[in-house]
mmCIF file of the N, C-alpha and C atoms, coordinates in Angstrom:
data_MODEL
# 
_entry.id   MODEL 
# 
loop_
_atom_site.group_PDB 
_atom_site.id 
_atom_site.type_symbol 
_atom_site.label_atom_id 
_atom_site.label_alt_id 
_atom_site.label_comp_id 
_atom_site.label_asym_id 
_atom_site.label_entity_id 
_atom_site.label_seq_id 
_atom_site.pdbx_PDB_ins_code 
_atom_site.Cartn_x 
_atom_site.Cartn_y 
_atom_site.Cartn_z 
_atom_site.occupancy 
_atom_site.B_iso_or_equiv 
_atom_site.pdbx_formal_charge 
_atom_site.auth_seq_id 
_atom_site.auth_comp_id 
_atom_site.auth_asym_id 
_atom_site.auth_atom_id 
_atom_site.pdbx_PDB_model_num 
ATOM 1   N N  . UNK A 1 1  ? 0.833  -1.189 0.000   1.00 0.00 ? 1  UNK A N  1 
ATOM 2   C CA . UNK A 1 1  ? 0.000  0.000  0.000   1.00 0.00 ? 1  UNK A CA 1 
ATOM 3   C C  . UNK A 1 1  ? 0.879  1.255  0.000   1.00 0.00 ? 1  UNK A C  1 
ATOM 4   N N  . UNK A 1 2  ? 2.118  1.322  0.380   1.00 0.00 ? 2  UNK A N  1 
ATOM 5   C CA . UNK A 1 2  ? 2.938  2.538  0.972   1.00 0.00 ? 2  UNK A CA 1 
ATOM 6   C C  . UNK A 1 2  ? 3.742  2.475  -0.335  1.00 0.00 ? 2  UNK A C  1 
ATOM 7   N N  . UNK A 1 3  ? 3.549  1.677  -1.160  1.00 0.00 ? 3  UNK A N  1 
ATOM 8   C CA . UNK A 1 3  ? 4.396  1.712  -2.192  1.00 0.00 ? 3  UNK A CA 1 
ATOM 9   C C  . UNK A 1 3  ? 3.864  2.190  -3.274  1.00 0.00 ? 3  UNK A C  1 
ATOM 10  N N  . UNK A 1 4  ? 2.279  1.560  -3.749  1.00 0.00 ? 4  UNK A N  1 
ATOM 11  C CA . UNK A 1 4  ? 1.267  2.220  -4.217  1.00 0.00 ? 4  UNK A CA 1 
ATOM 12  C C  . UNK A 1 4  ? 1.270  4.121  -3.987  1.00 0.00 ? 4  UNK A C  1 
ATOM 13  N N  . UNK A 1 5  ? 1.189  4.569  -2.849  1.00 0.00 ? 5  UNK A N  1 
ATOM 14  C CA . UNK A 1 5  ? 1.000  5.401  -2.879  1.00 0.00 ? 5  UNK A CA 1 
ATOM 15  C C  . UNK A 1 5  ? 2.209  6.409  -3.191  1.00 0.00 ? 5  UNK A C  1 
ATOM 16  N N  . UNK A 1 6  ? 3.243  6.062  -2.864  1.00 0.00 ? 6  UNK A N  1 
ATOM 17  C CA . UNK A 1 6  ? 5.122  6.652  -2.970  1.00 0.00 ? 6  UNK A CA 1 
ATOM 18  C C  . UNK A 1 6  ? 4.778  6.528  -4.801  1.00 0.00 ? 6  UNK A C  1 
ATOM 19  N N  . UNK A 1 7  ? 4.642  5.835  -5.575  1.00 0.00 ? 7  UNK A N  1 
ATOM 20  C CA . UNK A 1 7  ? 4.503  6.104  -6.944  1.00 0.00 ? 7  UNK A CA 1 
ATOM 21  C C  . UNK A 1 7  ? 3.536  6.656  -7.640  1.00 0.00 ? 7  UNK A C  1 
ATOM 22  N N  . UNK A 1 8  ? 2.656  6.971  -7.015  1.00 0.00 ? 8  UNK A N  1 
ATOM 23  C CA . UNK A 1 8  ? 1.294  8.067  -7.000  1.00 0.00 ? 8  UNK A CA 1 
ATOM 24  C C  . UNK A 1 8  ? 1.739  8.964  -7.026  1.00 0.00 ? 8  UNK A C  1 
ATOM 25  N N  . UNK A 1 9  ? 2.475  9.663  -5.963  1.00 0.00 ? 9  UNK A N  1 
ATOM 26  C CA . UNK A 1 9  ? 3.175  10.615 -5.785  1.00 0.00 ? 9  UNK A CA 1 
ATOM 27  C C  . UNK A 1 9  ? 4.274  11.045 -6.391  1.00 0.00 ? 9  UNK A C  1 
ATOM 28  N N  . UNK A 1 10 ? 4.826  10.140 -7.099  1.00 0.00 ? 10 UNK A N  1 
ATOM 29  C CA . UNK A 1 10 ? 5.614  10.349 -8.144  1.00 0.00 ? 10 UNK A CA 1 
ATOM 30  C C  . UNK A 1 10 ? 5.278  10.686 -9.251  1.00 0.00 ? 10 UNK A C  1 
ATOM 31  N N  . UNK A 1 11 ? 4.621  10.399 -9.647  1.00 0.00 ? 11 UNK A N  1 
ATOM 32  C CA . UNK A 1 11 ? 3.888  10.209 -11.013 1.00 0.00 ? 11 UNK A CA 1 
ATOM 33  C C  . UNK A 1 11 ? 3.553  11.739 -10.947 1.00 0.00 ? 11 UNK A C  1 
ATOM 34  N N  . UNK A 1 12 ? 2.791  11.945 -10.019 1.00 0.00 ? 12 UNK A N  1 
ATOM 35  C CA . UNK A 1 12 ? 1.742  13.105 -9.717  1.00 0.00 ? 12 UNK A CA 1 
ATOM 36  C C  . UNK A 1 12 ? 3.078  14.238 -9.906  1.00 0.00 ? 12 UNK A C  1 
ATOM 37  N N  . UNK A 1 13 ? 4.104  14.301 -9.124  1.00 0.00 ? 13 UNK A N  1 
ATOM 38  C CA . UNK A 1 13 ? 5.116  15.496 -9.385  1.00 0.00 ? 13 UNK A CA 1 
ATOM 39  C C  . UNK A 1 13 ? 5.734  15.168 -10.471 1.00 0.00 ? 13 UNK A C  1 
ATOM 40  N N  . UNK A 1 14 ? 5.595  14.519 -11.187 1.00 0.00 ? 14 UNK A N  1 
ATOM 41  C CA . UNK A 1 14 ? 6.223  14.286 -12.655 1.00 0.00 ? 14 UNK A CA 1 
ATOM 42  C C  . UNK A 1 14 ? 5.411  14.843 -13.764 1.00 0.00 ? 14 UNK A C  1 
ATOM 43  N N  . UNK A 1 15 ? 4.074  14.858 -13.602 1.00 0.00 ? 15 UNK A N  1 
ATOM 44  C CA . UNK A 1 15 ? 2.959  15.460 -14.324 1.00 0.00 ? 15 UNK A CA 1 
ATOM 45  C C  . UNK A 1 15 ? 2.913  17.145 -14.187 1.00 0.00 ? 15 UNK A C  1 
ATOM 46  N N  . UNK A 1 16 ? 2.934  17.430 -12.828 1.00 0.00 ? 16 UNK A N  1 
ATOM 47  C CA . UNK A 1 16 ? 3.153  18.729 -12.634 1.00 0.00 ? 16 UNK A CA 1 
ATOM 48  C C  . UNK A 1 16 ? 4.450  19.746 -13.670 1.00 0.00 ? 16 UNK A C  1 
ATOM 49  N N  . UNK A 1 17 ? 5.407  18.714 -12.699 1.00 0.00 ? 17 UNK A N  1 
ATOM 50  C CA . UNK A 1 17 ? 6.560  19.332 -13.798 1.00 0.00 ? 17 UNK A CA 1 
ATOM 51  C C  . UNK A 1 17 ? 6.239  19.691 -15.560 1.00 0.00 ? 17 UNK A C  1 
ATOM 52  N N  . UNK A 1 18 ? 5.993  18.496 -15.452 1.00 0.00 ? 18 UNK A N  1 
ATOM 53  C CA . UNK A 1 18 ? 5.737  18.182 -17.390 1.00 0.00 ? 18 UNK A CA 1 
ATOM 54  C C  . UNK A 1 18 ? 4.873  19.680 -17.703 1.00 0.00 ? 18 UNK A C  1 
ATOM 55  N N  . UNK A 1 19 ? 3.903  19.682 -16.971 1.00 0.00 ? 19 UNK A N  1 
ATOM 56  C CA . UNK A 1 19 ? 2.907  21.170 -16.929 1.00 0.00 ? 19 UNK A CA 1 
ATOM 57  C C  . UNK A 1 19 ? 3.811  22.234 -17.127 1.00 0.00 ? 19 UNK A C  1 
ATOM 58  N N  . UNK A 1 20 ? 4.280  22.546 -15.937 1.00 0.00 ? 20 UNK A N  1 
ATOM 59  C CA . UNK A 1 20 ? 5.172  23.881 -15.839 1.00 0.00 ? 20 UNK A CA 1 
ATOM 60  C C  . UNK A 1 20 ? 6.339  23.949 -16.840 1.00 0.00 ? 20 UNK A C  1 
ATOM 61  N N  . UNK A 1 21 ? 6.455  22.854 -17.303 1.00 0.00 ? 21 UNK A N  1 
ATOM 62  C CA . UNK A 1 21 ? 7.812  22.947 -18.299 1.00 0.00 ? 21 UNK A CA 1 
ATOM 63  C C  . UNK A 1 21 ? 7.368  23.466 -19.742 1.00 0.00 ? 21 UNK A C  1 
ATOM 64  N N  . UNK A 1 22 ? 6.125  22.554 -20.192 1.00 0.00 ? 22 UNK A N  1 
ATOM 65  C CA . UNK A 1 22 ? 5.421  23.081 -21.523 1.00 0.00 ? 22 UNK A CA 1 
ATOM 66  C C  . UNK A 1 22 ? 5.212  24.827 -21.166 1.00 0.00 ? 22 UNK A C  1 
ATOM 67  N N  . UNK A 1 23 ? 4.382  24.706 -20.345 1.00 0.00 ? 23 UNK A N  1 
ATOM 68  C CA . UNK A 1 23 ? 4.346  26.550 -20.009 1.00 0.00 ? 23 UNK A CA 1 
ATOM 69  C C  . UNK A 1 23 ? 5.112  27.314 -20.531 1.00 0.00 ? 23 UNK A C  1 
ATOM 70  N N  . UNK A 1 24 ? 6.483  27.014 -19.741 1.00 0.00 ? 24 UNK A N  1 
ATOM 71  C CA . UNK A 1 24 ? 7.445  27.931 -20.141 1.00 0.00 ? 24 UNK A CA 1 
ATOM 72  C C  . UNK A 1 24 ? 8.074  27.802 -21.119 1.00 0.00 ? 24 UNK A C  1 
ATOM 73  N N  . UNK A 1 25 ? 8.387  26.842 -22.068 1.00 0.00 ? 25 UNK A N  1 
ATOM 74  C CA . UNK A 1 25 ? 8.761  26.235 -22.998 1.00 0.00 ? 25 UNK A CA 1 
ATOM 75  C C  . UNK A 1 25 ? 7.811  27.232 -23.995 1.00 0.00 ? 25 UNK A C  1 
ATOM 76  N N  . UNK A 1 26 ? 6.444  27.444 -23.648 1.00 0.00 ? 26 UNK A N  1 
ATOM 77  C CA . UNK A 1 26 ? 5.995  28.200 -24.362 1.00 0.00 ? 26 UNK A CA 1 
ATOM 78  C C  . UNK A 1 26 ? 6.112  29.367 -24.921 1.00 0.00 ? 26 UNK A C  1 
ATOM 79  N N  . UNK A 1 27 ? 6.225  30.022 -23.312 1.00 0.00 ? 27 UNK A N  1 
ATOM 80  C CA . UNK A 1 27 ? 6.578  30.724 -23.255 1.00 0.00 ? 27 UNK A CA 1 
ATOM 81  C C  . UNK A 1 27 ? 7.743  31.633 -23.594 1.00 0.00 ? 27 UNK A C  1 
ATOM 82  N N  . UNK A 1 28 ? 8.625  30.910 -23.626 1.00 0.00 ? 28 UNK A N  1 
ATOM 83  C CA . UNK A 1 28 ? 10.415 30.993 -24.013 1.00 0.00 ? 28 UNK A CA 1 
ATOM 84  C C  . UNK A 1 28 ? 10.311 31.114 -25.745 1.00 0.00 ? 28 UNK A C  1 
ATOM 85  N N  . UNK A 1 29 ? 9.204  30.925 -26.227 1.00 0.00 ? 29 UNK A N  1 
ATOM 86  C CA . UNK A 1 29 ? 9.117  30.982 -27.683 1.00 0.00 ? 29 UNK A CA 1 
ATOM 87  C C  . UNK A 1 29 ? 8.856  31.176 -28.124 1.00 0.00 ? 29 UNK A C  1 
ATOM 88  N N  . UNK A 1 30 ? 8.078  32.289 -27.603 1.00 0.00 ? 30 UNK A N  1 
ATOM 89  C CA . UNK A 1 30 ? 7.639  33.341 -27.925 1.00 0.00 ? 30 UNK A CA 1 
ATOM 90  C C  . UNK A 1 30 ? 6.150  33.511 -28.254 1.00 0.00 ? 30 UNK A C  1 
ATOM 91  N N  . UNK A 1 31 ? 5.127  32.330 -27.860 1.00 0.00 ? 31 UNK A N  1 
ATOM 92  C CA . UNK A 1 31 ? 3.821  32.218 -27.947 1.00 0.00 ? 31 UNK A CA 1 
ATOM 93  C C  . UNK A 1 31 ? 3.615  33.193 -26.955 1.00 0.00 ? 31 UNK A C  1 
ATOM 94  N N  . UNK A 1 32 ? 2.360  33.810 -27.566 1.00 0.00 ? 32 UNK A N  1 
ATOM 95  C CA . UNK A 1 32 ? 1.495  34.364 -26.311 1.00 0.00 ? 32 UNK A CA 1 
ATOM 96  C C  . UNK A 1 32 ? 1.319  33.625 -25.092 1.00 0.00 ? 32 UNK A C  1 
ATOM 97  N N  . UNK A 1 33 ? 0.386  34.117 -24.167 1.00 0.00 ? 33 UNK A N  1 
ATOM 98  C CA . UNK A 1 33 ? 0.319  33.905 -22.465 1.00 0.00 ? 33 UNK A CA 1 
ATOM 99  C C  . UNK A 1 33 ? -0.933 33.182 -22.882 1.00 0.00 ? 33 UNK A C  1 
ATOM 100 N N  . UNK A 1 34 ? -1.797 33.589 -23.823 1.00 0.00 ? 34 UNK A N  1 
ATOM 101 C CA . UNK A 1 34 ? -3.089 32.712 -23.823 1.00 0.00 ? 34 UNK A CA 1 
ATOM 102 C C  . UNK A 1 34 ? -2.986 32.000 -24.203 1.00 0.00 ? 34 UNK A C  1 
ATOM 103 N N  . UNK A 1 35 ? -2.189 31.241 -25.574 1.00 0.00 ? 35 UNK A N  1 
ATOM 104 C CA . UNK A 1 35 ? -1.632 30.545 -25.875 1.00 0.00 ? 35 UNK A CA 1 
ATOM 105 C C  . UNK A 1 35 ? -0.963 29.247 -25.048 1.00 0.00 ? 35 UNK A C  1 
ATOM 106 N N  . UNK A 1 36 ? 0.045  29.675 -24.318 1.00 0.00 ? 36 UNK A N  1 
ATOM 107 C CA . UNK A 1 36 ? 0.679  29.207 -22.857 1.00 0.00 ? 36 UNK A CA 1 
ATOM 108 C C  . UNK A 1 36 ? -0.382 28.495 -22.128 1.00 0.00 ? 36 UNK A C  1 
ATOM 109 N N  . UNK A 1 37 ? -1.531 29.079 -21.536 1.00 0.00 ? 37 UNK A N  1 
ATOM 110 C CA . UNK A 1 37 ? -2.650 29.084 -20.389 1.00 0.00 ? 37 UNK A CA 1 
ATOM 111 C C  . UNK A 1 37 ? -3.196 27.170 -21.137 1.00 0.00 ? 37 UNK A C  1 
ATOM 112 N N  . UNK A 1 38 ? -3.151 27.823 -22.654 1.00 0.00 ? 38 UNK A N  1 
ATOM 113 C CA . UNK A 1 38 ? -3.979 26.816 -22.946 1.00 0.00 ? 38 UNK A CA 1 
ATOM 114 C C  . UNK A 1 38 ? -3.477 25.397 -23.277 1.00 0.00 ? 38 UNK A C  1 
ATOM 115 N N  . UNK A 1 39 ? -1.974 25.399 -23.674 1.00 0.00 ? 39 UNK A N  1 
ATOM 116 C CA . UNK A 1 39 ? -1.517 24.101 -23.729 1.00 0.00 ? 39 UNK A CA 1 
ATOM 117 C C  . UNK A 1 39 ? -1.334 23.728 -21.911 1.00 0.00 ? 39 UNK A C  1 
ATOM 118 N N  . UNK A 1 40 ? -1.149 24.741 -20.644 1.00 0.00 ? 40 UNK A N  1 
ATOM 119 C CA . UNK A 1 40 ? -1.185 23.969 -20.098 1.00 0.00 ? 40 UNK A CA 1 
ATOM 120 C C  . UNK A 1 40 ? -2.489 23.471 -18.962 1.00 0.00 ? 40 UNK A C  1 
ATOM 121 N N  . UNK A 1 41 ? -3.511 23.790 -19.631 1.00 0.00 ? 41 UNK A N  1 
ATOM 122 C CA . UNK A 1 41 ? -4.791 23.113 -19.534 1.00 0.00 ? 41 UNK A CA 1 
ATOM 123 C C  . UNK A 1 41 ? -4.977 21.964 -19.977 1.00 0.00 ? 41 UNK A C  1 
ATOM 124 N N  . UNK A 1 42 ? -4.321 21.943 -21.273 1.00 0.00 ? 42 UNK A N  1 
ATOM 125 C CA . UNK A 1 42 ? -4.427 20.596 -22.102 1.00 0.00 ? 42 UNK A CA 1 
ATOM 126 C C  . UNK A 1 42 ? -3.502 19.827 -21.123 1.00 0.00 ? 42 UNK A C  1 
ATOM 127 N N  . UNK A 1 43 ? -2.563 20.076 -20.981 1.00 0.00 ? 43 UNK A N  1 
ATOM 128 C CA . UNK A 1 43 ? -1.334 18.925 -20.059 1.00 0.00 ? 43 UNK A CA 1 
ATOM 129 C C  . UNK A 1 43 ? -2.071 19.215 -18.766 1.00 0.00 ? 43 UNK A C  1 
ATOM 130 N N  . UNK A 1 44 ? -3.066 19.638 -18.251 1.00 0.00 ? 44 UNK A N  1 
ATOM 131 C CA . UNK A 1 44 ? -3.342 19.283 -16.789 1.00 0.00 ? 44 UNK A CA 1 
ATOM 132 C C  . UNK A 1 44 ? -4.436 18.035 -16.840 1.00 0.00 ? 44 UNK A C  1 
ATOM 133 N N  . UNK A 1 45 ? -5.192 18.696 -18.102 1.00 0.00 ? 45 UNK A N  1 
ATOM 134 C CA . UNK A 1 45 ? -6.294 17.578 -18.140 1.00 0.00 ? 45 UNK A CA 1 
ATOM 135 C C  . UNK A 1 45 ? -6.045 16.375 -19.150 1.00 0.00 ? 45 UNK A C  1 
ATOM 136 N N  . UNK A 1 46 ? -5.337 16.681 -19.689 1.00 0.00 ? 46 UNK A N  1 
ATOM 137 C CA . UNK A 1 46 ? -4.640 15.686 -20.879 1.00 0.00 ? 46 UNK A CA 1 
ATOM 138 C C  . UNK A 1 46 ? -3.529 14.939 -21.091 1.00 0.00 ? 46 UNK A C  1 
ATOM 139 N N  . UNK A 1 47 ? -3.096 14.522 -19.744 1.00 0.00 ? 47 UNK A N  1 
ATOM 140 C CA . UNK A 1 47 ? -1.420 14.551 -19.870 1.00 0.00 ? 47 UNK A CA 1 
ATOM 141 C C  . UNK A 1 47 ? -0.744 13.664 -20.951 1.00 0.00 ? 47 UNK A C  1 
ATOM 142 N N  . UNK A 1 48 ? -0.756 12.770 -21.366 1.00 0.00 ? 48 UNK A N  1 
ATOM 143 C CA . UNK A 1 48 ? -0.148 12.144 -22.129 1.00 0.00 ? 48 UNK A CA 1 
ATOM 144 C C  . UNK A 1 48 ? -0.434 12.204 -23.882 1.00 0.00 ? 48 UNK A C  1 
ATOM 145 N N  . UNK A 1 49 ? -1.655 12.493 -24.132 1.00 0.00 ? 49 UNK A N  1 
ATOM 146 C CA . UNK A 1 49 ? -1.928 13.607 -25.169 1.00 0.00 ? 49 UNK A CA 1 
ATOM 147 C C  . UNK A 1 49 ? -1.560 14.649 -25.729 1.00 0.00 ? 49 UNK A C  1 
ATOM 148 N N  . UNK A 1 50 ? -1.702 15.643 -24.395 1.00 0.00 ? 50 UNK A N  1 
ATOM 149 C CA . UNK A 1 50 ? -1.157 16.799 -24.293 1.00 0.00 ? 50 UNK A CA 1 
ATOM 150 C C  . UNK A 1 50 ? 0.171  16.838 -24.729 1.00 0.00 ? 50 UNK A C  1 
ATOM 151 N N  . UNK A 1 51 ? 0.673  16.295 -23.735 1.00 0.00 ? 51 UNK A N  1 
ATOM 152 C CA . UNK A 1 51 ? 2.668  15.881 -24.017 1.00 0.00 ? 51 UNK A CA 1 
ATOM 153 C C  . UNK A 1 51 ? 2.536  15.984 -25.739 1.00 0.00 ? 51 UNK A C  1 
ATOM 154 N N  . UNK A 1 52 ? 2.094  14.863 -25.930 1.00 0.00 ? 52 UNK A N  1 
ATOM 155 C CA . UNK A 1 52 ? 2.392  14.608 -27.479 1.00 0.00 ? 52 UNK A CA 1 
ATOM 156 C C  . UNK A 1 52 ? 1.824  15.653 -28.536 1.00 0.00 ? 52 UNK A C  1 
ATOM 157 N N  . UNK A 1 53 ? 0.846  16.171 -28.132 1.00 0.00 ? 53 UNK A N  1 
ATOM 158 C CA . UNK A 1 53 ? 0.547  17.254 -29.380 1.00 0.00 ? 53 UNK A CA 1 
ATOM 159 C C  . UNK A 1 53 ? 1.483  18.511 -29.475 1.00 0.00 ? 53 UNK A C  1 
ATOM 160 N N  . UNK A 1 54 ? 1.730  18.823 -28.108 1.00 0.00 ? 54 UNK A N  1 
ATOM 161 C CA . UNK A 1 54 ? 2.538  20.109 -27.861 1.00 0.00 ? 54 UNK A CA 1 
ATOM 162 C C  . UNK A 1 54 ? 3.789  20.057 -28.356 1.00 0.00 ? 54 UNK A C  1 
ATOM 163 N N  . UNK A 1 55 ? 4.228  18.652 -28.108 1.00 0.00 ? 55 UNK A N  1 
ATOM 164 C CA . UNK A 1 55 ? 5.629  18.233 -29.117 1.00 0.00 ? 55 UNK A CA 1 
ATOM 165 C C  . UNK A 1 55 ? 5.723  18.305 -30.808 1.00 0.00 ? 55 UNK A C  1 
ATOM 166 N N  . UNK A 1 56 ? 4.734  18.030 -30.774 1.00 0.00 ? 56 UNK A N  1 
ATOM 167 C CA . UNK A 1 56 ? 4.259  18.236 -32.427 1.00 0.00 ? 56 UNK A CA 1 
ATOM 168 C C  . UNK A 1 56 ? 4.334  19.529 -32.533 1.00 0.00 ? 56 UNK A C  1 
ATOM 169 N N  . UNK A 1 57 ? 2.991  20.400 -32.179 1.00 0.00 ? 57 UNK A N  1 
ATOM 170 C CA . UNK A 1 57 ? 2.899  21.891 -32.240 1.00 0.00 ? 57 UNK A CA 1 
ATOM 171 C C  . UNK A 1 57 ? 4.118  22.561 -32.292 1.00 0.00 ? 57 UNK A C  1 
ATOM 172 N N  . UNK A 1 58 ? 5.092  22.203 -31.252 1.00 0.00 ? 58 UNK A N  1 
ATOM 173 C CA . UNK A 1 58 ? 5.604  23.395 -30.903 1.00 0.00 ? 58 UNK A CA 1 
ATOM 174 C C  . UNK A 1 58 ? 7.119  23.794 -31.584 1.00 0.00 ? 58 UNK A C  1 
ATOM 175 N N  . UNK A 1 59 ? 7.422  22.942 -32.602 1.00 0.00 ? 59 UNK A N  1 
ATOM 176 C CA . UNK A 1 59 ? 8.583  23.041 -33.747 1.00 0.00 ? 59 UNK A CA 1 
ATOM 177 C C  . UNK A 1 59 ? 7.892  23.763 -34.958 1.00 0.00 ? 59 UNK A C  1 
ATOM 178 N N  . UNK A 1 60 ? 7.837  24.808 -35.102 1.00 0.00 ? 60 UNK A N  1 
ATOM 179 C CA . UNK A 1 60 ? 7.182  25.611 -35.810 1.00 0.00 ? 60 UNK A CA 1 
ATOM 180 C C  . UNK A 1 60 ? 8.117  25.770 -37.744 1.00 0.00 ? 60 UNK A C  1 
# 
């Protein structure tokens, strides 16, 4: 059970990160802030999706 939950918790700050990183990643490249807001909506509610489209998207 304690192990279950220790990789929950991992996972969970690994997702976060992934969030805040697209953000700024976005950000750093000069997309707008609304822009920004919205891929990382997509990676809060989308994570593994998200990941992947934004990787696509974001080589312009």
């Amino acid at each position: 059970m304690l192990l279950f939950l220790f990789i929950s918790f991992a996972l969970f700050v690994v997702h976060i990160v992934l969030c805040v990183w697209a953000y700024r990643d976005s950000i750093r490249r000069g997309k707008s802030t609304e822009f920004a807001i919205i891929i990382l909506l997509a990676m809060l509610f989308f994570p593994i999706i998200g990941l992947i489209v934004y990787l696509i998207i974001r080589n312009d």
